[in-house]
C-alpha positions as CSV (number, residue, x, y, z in Angstrom):
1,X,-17.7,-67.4,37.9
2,X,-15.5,-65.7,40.5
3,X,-14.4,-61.7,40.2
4,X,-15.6,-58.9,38.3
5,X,-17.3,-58.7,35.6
6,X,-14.7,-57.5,32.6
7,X,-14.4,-57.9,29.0
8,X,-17.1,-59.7,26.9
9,X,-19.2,-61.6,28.4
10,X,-21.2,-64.5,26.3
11,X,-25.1,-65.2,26.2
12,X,-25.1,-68.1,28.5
13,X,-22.9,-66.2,31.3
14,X,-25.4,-63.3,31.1
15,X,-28.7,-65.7,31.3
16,X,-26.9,-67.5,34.2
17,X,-26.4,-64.4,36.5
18,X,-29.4,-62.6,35.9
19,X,-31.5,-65.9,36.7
20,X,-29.4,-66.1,39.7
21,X,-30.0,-62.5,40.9
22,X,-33.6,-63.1,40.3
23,X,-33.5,-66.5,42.3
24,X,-31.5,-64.3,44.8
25,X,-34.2,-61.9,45.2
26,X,-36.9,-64.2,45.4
27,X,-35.3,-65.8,48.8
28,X,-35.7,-62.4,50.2
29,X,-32.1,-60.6,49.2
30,X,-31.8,-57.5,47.3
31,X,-31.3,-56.9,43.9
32,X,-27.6,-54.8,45.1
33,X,-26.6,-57.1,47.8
34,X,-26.9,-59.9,45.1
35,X,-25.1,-58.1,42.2
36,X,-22.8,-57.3,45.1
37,X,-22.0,-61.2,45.9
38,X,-21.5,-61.4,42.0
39,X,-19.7,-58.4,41.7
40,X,-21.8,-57.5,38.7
41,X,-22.5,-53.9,38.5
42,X,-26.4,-53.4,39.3
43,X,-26.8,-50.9,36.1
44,X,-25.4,-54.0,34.1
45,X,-27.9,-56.6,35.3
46,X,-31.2,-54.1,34.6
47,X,-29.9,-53.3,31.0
48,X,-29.5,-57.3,30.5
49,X,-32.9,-58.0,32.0
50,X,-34.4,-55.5,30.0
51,X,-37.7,-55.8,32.1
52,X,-38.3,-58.6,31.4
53,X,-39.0,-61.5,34.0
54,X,-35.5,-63.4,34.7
55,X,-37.2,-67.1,34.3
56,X,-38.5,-66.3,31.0
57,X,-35.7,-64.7,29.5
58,X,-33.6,-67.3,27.1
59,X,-30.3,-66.8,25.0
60,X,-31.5,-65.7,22.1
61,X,-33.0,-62.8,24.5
62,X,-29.5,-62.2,25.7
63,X,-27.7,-62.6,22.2
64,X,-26.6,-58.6,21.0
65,X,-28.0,-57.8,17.6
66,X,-25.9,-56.8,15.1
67,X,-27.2,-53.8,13.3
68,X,-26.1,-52.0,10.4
69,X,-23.8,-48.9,10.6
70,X,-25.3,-45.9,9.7
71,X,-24.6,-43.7,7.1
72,X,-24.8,-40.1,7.3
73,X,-27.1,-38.1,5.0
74,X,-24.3,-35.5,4.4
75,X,-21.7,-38.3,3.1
76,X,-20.5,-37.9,-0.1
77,X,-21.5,-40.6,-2.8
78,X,-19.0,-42.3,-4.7
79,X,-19.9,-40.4,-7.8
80,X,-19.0,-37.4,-6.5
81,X,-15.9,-38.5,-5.2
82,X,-15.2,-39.8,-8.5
83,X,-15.9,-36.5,-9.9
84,X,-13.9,-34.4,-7.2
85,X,-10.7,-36.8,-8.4
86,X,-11.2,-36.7,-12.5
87,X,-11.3,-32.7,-11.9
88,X,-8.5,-33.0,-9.7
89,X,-6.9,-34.9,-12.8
90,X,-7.7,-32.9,-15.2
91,X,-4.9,-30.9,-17.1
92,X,-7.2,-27.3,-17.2
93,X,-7.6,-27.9,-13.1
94,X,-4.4,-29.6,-12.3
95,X,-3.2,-26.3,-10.4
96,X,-5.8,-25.3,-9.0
97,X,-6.3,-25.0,-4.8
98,X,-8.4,-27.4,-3.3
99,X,-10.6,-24.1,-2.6
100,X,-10.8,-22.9,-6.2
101,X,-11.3,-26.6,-7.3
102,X,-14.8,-26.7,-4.8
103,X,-15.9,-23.3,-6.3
104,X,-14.8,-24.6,-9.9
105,X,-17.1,-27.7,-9.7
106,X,-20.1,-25.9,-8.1
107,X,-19.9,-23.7,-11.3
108,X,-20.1,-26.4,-13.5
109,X,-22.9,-28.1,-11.5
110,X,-20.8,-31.2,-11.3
111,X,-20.6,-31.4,-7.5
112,X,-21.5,-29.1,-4.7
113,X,-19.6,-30.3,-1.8
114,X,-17.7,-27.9,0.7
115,X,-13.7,-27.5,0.7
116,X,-12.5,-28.9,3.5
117,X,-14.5,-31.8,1.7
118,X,-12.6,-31.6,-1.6
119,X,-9.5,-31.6,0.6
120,X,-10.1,-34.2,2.2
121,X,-10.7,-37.0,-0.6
122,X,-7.9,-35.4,-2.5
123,X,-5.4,-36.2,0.8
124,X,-7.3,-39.8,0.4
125,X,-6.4,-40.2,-3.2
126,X,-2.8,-39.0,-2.4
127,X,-3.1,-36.2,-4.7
128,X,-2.4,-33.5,-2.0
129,X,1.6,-32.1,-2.4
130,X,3.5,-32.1,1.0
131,X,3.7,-28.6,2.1
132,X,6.5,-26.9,2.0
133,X,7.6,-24.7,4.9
134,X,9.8,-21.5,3.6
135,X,11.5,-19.2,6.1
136,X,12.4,-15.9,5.0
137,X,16.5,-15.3,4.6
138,X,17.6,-12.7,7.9
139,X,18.5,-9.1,6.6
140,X,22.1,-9.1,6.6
141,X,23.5,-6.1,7.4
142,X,26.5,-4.6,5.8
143,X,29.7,-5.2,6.9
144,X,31.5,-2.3,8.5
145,X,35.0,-1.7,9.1
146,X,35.6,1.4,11.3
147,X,39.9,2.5,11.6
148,X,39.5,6.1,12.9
149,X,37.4,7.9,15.3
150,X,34.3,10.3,12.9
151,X,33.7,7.3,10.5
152,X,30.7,5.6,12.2
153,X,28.0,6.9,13.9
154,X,25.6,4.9,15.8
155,X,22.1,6.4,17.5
156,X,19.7,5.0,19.5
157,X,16.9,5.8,21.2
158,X,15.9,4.9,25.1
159,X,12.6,5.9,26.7
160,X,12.4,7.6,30.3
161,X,10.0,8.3,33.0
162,X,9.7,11.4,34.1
163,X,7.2,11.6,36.1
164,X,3.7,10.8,34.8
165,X,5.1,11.0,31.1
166,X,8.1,9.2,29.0
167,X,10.7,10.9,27.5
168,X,13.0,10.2,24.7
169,X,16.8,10.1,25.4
170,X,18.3,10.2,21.6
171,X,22.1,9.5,22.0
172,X,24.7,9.4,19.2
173,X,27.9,7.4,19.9
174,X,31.3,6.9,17.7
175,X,31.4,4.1,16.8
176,X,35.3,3.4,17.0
177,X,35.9,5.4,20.4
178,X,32.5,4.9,21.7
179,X,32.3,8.3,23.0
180,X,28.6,10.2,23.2
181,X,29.0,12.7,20.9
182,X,25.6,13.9,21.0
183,X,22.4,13.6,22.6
184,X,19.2,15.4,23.9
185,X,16.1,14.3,26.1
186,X,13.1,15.3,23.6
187,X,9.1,14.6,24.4
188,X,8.7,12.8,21.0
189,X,10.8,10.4,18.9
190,X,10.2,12.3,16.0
191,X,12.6,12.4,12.5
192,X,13.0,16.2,13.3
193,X,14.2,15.7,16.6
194,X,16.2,12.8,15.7
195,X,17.6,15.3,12.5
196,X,18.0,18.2,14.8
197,X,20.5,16.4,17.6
198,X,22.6,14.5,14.3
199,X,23.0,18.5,12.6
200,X,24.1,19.7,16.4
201,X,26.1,16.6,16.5
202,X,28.1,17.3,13.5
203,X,28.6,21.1,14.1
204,X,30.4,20.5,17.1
205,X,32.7,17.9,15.7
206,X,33.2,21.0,13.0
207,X,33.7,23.2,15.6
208,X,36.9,21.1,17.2
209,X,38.3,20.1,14.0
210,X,38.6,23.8,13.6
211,X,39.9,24.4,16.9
212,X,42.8,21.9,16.4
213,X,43.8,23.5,13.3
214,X,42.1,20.7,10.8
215,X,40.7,21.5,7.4
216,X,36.8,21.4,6.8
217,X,34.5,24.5,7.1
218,X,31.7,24.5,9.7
219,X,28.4,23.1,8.5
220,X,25.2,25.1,8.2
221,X,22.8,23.3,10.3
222,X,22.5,20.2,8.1
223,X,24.6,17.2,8.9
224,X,24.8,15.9,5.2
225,X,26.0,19.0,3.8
226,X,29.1,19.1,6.8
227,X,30.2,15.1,5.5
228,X,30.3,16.5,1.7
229,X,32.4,19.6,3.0
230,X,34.6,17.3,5.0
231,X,35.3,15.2,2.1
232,X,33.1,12.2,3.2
233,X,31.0,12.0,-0.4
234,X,30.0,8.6,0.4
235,X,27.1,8.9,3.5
236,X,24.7,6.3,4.2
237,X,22.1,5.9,6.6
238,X,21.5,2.6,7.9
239,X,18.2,2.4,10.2
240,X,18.0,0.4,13.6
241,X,15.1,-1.8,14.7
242,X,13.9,-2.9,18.1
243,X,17.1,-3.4,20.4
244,X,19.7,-2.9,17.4
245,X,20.6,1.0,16.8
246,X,21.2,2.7,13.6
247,X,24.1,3.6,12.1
248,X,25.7,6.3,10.0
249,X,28.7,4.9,7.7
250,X,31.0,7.4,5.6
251,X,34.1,7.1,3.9
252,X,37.3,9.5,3.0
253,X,37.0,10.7,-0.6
């Protein structure tokens, strides 16, 4: 035999090499120097010997012993995985989750095996639907169409440093001219705050219309109650979220 050791190697080739080590040995070289020569790892050739004296070892010595597999203890028995599938069949269980079917069967003392057990021989038995992934639709927001300065508000708000602390900057921008027409730095994001700057907001776009000679009455402190007077019944709020800011839509009665 020339090279290493690789693969299988039969009865005969194993009875060969350890004799020859041990022949090896005897003539005054070492057991690694000789598993060296033969390239046969020295681990290998004890395992193979066994302890055993090298002249009186034989084939049958060397021949590997085939030995039944084991079976575990907590393997199911094919009764029970008969019973796990006839409930799985069954017309009162059909619908049932592979968790609800374990607890089912342990009820009726039929079979007491775990779930992940009951999921598995149903996957087995191909009785296991393919999952089906659902993705929730995006929120669409309405569509808005802005022709004229005062028909769509937008607000967001934007967090400063001041400091040791963070303060809120609440702005309120038209949406068509994309002018600021309101805002205030507040300590809190609150809805009050957020109410207080839309009211001041809307009193001073009162305040011009009157200036210029427009019709509309001032509001009273309440933002609402300023779009009814100014003929705006239609007033909805639409609320931002994360980077997206919200919007107030109105339309001309």
């Amino acid at each position: 035999m020339v090279g290493a050791i690789v693969g299988n190697v039969s009865p005969e080739a194993k009875l060969g090499m350890v004799r020859a080590v041990g022949e090896a040995r005897s003539n005054g070289m070492t057991v690694q120097k000789a598993c060296e020569v033969l390239q046969l790892p020295r681990v290998t050739f004890y395992h193979w010997r066994g302890g055993r004296n090298p002249d009186e070892l034989t084939v049958a010595d060397l021949t590997p012993v085939m030995t039944e597999r084991r079976v575990s203890p907590q393997r199911i028995t094919e009764v029970e995985r008969e019973a796990i599938v006839e409930a799985a069949q069954d017309e009162a269980k059909v619908d049932l989750h592979h968790r609800k079917l374990a607890h089912t069967l342990g009820r009726e003392e039929r079979v007491y095996v775990s779930e992940s057990t009951v999921l598995r021989v149903l996957k087995e038995e191909g009785l296991v639907a393919p999952r089906e992934v659902r993705h929730r639709p995006a929120a669409q927001r309405p569509a808005l169409v802005v022709t004229a300065p005062r028909q769509v508000w937008c607000w967001d708000f934007s967090y400063v440093k001041i400091g040791l602390v963070f303060w809120y900057l609440l702005a309120i921008i038209d949406m068509f001219s994309r002018k600021i027409v309101g805002w205030d730095l507040v300590p809190q994001a609150t809805a009050d705050q957020a109410k207080r700057v839309w009211d001041e907001a809307g009193c001073r776009a009162a305040q011009r219309r009157d200036r210029r000679g427009g019709r509309g009455s001032r509001p009273k402190g309440d933002v609402g109650q300023w779009f009814a007077d100014e003929g705006k019944d239609d007033a909805r709020v639409l609320p931002g979220s994360g980077n997206r800011p919200g919007v107030l839509a109105t339309t001309h009665s």
